[in-house]
C-alpha positions as CSV (number, residue, x, y, z in Angstrom):
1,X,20.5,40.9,-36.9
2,X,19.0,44.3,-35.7
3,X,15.8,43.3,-38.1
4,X,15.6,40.0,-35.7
5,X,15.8,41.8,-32.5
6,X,13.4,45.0,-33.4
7,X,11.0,42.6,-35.2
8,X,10.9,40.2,-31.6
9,X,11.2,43.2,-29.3
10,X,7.7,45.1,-31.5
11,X,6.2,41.0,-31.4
12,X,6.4,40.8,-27.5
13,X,5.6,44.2,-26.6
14,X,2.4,44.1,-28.8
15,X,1.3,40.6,-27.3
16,X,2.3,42.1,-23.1
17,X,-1.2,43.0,-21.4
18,X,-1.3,46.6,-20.4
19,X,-0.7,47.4,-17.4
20,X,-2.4,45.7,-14.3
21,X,-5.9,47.0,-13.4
22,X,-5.5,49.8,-16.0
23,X,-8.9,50.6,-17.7
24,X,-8.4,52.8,-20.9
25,X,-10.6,53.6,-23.5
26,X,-10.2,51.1,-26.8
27,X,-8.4,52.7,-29.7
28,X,-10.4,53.7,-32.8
29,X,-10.4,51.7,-36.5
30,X,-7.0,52.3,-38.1
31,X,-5.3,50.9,-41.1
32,X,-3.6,47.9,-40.9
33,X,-0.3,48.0,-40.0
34,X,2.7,45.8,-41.7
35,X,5.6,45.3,-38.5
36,X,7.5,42.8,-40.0
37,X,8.1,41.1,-43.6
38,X,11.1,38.1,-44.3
39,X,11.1,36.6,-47.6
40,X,11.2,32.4,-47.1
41,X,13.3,30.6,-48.8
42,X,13.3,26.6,-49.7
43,X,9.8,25.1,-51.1
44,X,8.2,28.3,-49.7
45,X,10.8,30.4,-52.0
46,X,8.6,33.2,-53.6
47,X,6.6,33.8,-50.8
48,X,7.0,35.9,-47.7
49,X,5.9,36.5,-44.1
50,X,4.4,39.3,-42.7
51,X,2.9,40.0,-39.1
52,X,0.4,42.6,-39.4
53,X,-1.1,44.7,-36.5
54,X,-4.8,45.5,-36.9
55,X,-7.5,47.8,-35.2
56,X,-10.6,46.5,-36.3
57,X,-13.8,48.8,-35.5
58,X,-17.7,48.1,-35.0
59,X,-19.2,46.5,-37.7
60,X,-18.3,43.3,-40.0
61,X,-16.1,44.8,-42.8
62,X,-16.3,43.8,-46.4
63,X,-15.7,40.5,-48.1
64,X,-12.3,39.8,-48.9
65,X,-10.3,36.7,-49.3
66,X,-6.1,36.5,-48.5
67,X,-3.7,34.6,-51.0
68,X,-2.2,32.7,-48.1
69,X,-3.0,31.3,-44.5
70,X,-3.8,33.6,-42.0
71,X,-3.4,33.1,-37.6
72,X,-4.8,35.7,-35.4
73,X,-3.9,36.6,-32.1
74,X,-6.2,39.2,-30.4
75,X,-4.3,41.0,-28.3
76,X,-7.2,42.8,-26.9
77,X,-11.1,43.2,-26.8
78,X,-13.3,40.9,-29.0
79,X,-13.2,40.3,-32.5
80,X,-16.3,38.7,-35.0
81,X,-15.2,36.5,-37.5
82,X,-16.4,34.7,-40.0
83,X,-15.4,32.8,-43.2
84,X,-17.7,31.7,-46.3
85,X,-20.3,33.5,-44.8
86,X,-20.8,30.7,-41.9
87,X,-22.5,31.9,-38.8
88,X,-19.7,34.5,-37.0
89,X,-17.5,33.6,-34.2
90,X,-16.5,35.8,-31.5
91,X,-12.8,35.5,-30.2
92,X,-12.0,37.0,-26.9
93,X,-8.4,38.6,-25.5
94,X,-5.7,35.7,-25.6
95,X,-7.7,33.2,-28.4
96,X,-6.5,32.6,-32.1
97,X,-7.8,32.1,-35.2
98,X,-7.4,31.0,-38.4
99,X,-8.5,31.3,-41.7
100,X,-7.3,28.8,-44.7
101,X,-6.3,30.0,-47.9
102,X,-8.8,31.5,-50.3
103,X,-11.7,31.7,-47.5
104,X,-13.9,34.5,-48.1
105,X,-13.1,36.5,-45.1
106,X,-17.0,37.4,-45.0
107,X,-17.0,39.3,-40.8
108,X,-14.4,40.7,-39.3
109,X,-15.1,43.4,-36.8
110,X,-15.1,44.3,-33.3
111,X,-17.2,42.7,-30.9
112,X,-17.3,46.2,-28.9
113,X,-19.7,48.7,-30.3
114,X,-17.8,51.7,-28.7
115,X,-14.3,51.0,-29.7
116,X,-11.5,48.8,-32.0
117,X,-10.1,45.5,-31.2
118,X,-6.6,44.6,-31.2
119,X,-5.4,41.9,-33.4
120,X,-1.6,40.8,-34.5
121,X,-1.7,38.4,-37.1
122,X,0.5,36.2,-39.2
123,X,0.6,35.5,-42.9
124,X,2.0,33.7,-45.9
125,X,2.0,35.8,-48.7
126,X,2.9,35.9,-52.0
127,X,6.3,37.5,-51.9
128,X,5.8,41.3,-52.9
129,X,2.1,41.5,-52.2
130,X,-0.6,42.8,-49.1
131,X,-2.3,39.4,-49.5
132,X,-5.5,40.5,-49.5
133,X,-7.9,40.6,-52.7
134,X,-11.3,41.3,-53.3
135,X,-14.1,38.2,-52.9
């Protein structure tokens, strides 16, 4: 039960604007960031759930694909993205995305030349794994 109330305490707090009117600088690139994992049970028995918080920097990233479905919530700044290597999309504080299993996750990057975005998002993995795998 603790899991349940950290886990919906760190979702909240990381989707809760900052503070009215306050102008800080954006955070640099870091590592993604794993906040919560829960097996599934039922037909999706051998896979698991994970919300991951990400920082992407400037730039486009490298091709990767995910082993699952993928939703997006930027939390803040603007993010490219781009699947297949379609023309890029850029998603703006408070928009979603998603990206269907076994897309080549070809841009993915902050929109902001000077600083990181802020992205939470949502997957179905395989149960054990990051996800993610080379193109």
């Amino acid at each position: 039960m603790q899991d349940r109330r950290t886990f919906l305490g760190l979702a909240v707090a990381s989707l809760l604007p900052s503070a009215a009117g306050a102008q800080t600088p954006a955070p640099a690139a870091a590592a993604p960031r794993e906040i919560a994992r829960h097996a599934l049970t039922g037909p999706l028995d051998g896979f698991d759930v994970i919300l991951v918080d990400l920082h992407p920097g400037p730039g486009t990233g490298r091709d990767h694909k995910h082993t699952g479905p993928v939703l997006g919530y930027v939390v803040d700044g603007q993010v490219r993205f781009g699947v297949d290597h379609k023309p890029e999309q850029i998603f703006a504080a408070g928009s979603t995305f998603f990206e269907p299993t076994g897309a080549i996750h070809s841009t993915f990057g902050s929109a902001d030349s000077k600083g990181a975005a802020h992205v939470v998002a949502f997957m179905v993995v395989p149960k054990g794994s990051s996800g993610t795998v080379p193109a």
